[in-house]
C-alpha positions in Angstrom: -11.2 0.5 2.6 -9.3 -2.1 1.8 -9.3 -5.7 4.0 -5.9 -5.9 4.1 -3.7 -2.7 4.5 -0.3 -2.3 5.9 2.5 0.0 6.3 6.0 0.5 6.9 8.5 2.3 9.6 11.6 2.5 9.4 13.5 2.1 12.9 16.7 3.2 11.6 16.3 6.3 10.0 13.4 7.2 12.6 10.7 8.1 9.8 8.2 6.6 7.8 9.8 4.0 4.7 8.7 5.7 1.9 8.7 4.1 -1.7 8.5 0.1 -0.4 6.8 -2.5 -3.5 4.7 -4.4 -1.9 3.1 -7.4 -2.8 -0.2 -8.7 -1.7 -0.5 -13.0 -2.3 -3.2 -15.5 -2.0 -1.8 -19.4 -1.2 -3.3 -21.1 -4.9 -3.0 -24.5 -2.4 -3.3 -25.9 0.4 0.6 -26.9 1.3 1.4 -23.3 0.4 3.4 -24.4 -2.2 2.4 -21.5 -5.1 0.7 -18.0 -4.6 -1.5 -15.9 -6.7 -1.1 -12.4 -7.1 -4.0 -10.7 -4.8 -2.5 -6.4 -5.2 0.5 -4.4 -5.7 1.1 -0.7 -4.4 4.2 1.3 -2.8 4.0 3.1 -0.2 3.5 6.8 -0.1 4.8 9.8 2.4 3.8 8.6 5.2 4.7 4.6 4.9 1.1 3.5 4.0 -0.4 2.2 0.7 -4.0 3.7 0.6 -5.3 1.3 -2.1 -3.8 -2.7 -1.1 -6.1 -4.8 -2.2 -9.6 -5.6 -2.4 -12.8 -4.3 0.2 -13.4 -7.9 0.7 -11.4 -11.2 0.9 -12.4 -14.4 0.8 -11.0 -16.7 4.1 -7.4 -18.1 3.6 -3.6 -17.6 4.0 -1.8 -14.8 2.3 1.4 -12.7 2.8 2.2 -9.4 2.5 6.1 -9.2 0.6 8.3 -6.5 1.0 10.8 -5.4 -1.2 13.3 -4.5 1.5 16.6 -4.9 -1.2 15.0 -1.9 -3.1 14.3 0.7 -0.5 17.6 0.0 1.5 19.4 1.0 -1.9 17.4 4.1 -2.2 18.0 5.2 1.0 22.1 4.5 1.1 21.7 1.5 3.9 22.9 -1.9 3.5 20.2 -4.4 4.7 20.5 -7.9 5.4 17.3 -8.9 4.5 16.6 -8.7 0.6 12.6 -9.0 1.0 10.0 -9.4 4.1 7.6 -12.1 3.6 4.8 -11.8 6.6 2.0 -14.6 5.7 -1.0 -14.7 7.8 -4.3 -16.4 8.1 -7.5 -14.5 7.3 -10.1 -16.2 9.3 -12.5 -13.6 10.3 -13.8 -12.2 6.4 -16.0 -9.6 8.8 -12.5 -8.2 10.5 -9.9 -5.6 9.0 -6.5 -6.7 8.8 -3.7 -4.6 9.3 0.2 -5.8 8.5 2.5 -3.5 9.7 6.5 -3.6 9.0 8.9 -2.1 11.4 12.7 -2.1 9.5 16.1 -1.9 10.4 18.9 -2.6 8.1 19.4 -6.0 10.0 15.9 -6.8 12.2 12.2 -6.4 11.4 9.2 -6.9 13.3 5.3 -7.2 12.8 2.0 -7.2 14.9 -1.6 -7.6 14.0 -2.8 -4.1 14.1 -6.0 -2.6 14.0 
């Protein structure tokens, strides 16, 4: 399984967000000024991507982008929010981390989940 996996719901439409790019980064310094591309996916049917990213990741910040722009054309909505950058700390190498995205045209939220 992947360390890091995430997925996607859309509030609005009541259903899984199907077809999101997703991008998974790695800060390349300390002041978070660049980031290094870590894995790439979409996600499938049921608002998950199965493969994001390696079994194991080395302690640091990353964040998990969304490509919001791009599935609100698809799906004939007008969003307000072009991408959704969520960056977290990975502390705990031993622990699973889970991103998820809950979208609405004009809110998100996110949670650690498990």
């Amino acid at each position: 399984m992947s360390h890091v996996t995430t997925h996607v719901l859309d509030a609005a439409l009541g259903r899984p967000a199907t077809g999101v790019e997703v991008r998974l980064e790695a800060a390349a310094d300390e002041a978070r000024t660049s980031w290094k591309p870590v894995a790439t996916g979409a996600t499938n049917e049921d608002g998950r991507v199965p493969d994001f990213g390696p079994d194991q990741l080395e302690a640091g910040v990353y964040r998990v982008v969304f490509d919001t722009a791009g599935y609100f054309e698809r799906t004939g909505q007008r969003g307000f929010y072009p991408d959704v950058t969520i960056a977290f700390e990975l502390a705990d190498t031993g622990a699973h981390y889970h991103v998820p995205l809950l979208l609405s045209p004009f809110a998100f939220s996110t949670y650690r989940g498990s």
